[in-house]
KOLLOTI-571641 format. One line per field, with one value per residue (C-alpha): residue in one letter; x, y, z. Coordinates in pm, 1 decimal, decimal comma. Last residue first. Layout:
% KOLLOTI-571641
residuo	(A; ...)
X	(X; ...)
Y	(Y; ...)
Z	(Z; ...)
END
This chain:
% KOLLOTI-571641
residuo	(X; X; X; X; X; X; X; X; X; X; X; X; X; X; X; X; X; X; X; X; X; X; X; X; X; X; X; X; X; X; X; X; X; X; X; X; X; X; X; X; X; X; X; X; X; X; X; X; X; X; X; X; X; X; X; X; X; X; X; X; X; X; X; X; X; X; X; X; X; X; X; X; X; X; X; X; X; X; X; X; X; X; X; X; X; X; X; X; X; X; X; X; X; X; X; X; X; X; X; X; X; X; X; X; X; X; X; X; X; X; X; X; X; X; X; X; X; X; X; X; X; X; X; X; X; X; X; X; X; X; X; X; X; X; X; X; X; X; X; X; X; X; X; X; X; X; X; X; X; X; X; X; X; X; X; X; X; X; X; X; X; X; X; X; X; X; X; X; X; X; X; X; X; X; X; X; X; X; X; X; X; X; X; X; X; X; X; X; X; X; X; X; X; X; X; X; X; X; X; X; X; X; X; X; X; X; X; X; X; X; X; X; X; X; X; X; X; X; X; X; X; X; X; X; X)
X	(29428,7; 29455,3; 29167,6; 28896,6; 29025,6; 28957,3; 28576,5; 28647,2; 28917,4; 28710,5; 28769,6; 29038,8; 29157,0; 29022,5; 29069,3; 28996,9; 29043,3; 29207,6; 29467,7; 29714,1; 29668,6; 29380,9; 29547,0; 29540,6; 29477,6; 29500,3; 29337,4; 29378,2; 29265,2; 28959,1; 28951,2; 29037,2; 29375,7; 29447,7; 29076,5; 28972,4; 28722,8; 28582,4; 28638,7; 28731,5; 28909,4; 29253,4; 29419,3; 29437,5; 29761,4; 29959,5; 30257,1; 30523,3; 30823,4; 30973,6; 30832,5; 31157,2; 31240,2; 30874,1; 30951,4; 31275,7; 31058,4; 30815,2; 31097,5; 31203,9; 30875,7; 30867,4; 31149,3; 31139,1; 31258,5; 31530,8; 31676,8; 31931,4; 32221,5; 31958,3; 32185,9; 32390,8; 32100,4; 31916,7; 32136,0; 32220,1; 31873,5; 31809,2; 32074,0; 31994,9; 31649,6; 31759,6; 31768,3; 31623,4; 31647,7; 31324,5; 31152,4; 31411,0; 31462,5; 31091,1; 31075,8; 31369,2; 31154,3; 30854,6; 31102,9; 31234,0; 30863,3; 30762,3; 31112,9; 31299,2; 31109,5; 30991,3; 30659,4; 30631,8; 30748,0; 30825,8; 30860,5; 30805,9; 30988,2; 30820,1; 30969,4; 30637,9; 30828,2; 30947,8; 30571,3; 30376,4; 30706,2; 30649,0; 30225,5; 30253,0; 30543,2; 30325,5; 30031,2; 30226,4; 30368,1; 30015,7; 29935,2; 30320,8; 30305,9; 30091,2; 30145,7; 30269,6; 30594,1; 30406,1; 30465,8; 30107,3; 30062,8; 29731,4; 29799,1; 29764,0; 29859,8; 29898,8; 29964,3; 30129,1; 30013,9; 29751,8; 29515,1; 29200,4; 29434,6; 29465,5; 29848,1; 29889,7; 29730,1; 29903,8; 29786,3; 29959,7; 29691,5; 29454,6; 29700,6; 29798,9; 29777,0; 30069,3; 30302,1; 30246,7; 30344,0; 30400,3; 30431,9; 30547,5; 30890,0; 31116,2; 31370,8; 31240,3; 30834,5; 30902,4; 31087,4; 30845,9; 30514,9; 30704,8; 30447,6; 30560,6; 30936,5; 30837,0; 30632,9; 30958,4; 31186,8; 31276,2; 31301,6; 31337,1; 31391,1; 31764,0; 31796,2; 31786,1; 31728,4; 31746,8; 31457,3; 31372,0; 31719,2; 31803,4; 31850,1; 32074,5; 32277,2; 32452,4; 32601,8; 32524,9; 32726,0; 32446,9; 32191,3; 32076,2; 32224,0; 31846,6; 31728,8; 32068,3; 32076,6; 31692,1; 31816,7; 32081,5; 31913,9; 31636,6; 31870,3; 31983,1; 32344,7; 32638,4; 32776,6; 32883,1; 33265,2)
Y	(5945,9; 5603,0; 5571,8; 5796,4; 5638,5; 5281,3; 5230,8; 5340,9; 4988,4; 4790,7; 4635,0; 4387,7; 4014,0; 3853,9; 3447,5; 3261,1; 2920,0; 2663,4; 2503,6; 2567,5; 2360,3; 2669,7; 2913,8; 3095,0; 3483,7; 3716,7; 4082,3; 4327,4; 4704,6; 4640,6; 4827,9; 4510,9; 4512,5; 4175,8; 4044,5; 3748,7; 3960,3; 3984,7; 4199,0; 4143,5; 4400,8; 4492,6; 4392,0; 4592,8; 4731,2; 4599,6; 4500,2; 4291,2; 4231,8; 4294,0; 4651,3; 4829,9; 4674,8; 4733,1; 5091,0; 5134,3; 5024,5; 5233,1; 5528,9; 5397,4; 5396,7; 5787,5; 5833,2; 5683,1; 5370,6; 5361,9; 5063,2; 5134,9; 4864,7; 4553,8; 4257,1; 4411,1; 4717,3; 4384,6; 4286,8; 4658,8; 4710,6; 4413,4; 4571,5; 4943,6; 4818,6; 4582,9; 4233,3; 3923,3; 3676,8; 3647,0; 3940,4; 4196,5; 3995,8; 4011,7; 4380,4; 4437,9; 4244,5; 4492,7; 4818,5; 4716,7; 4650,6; 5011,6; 5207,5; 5087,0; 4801,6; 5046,1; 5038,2; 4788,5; 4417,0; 4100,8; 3815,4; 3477,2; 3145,7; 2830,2; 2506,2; 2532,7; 2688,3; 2947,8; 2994,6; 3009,7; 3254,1; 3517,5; 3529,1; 3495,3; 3777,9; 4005,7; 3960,9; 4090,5; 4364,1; 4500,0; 4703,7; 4846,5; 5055,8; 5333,3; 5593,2; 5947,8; 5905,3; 5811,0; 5492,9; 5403,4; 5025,8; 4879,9; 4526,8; 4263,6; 3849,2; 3639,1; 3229,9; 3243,8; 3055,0; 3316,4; 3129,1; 3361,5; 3642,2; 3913,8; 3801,6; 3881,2; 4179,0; 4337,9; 4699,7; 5047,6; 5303,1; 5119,7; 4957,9; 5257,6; 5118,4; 4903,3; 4634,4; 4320,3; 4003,7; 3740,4; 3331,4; 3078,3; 3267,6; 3013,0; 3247,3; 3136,5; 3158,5; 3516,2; 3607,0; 3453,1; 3592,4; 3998,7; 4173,6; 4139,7; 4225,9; 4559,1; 4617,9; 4627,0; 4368,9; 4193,9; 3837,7; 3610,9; 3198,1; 3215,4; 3548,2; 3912,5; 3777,5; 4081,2; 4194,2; 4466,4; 4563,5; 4857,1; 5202,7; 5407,4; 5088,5; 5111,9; 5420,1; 5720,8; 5745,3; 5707,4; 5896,0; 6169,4; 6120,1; 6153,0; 6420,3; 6631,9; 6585,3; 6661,5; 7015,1; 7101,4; 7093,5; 7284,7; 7543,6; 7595,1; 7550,7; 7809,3; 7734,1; 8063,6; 8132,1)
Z	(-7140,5; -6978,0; -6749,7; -6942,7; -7254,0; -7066,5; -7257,3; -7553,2; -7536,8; -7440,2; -7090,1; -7042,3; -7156,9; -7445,5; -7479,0; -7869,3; -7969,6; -7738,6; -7609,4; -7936,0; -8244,8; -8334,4; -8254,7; -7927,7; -7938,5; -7617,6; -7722,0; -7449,7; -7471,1; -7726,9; -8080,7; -8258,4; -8439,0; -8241,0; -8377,1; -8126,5; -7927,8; -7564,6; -7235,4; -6909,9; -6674,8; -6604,9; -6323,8; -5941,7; -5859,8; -5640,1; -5848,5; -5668,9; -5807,3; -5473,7; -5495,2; -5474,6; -5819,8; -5923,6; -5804,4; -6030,7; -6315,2; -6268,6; -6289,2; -6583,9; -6704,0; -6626,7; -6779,0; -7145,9; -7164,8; -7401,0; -7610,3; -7920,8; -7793,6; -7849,8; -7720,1; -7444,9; -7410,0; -7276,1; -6983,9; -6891,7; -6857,0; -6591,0; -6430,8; -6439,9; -6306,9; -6017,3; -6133,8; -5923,3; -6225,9; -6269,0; -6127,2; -6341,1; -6622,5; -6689,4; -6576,0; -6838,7; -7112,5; -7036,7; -7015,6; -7354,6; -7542,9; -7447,8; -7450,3; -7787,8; -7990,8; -8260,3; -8244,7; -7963,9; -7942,9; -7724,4; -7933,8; -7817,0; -7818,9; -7745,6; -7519,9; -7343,4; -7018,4; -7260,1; -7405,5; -7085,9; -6881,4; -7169,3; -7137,5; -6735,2; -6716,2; -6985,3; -6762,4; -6423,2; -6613,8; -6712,9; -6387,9; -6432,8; -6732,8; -6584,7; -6876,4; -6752,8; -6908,3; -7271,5; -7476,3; -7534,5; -7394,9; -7557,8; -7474,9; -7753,7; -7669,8; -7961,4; -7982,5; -8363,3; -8665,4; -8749,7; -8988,6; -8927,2; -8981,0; -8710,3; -8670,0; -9040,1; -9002,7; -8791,9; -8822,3; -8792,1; -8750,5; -8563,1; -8435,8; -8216,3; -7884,6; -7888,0; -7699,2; -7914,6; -7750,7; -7986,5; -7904,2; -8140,0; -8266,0; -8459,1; -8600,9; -8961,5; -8866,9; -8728,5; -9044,5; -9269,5; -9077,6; -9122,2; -8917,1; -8604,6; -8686,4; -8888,6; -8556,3; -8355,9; -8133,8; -7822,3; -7870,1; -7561,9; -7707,4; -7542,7; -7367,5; -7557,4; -7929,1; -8121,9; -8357,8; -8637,9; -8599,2; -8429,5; -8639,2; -8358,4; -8267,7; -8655,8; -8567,0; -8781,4; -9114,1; -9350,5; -9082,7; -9310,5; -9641,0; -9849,5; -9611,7; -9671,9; -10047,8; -10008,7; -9858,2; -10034,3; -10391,8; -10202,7; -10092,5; -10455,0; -10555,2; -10586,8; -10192,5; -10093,5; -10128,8)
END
């Protein structure tokens, strides 16, 4: 017998149960510690202050070029307690990741060796902010890329890079670690939902006030499309 009631009834049943009985690893939390004072998360985690303050975090490392579109304000703020760092990473397979692995190292290595912790985070902490914390694990630990994934898939099951920085991944293994690409430019603001491609805040406890990293960001559409 057909089913008596009206598509539409049907449908927003269907939108409203979608993904009730999916497996908790396909909605990841907003953050999962992957090594001891390593957090690997999404936006929802960056912009929640109390959270971050509760786990501890000092240190944030926001993996996103559309800010201007989903802001951070709290880590914009005047007050921010947190030392920021902003690259513009859009999570695309034709996006050259690699250039600002070598920054995201320094900024992750400053606040462990501090005694910090730091957040790692994208959109929805999945490919962009994953494939960063697997290069970390990757050039400190000596990791290839399947092993360095493995590592953080074991704390944040929903991660996946999409292909082509896997495969960027796979040549900073063969690489030694080594990226040979030249850095990123020098630009200047203290506003992490500026419209710059690297915003580095300090607060004001920290060493100082205000770094910016990279050209702006009209500037770099020509380089990263």
């Amino acid at each position: 017998m057909a089913n008596s009631k009206p598509r539409g009834m049907l449908l927003v049943r269907a939108i409203n149960n979608y993904g009730k009985d999916a497996p908790a690893s396909l909605y990841p939390d907003a953050m999962n510690e992957i090594l001891p004072g390593l957090f690997l998360g999404s936006w929802d985690a960056a912009r929640d202050t109390d959270a971050l303050r509760a786990a501890g975090i000092t240190h944030v490392l926001t993996l996103m070029r559309e800010l201007a579109l989903y802001k951070l304000d709290n880590l914009a703020a005047p007050d921010c307690p947190f030392t920021t760092l902003h690259l513009p990473i859009i999570d695309g397979a034709a996006f050259k990741l690699l250039p600002y692995v070598p920054r995201c190292i320094e900024f992750i290595d400053a606040a462990l060796s501090g005694g910090g912790k730091v957040l790692v985070h994208c959109f929805q902490g999945v490919s962009r902010s994953a494939s960063v914390v697997a290069a970390y694990l990757m050039a400190k630990r000596g990791l290839a890329r399947d092993e360095a994934l493995e590592l953080v898939r074991a704390a944040r099951p929903a991660i996946q890079p999409n292909l082509g920085f896997m495969k960027q991944l796979d040549e900073f293994y063969k690489a030694n670690y080594v990226v040979v690409i030249a850095p990123v430019a020098v630009s200047t603001t203290a506003d992490v939902n500026a419209d710059v491609d690297v915003v580095e805040y300090v607060p004001p406890a920290g060493t100082g006030r205000v770094k910016a990293l990279a050209a702006a960001y009209r500037q770099s559409t020509a380089a990263h499309p």
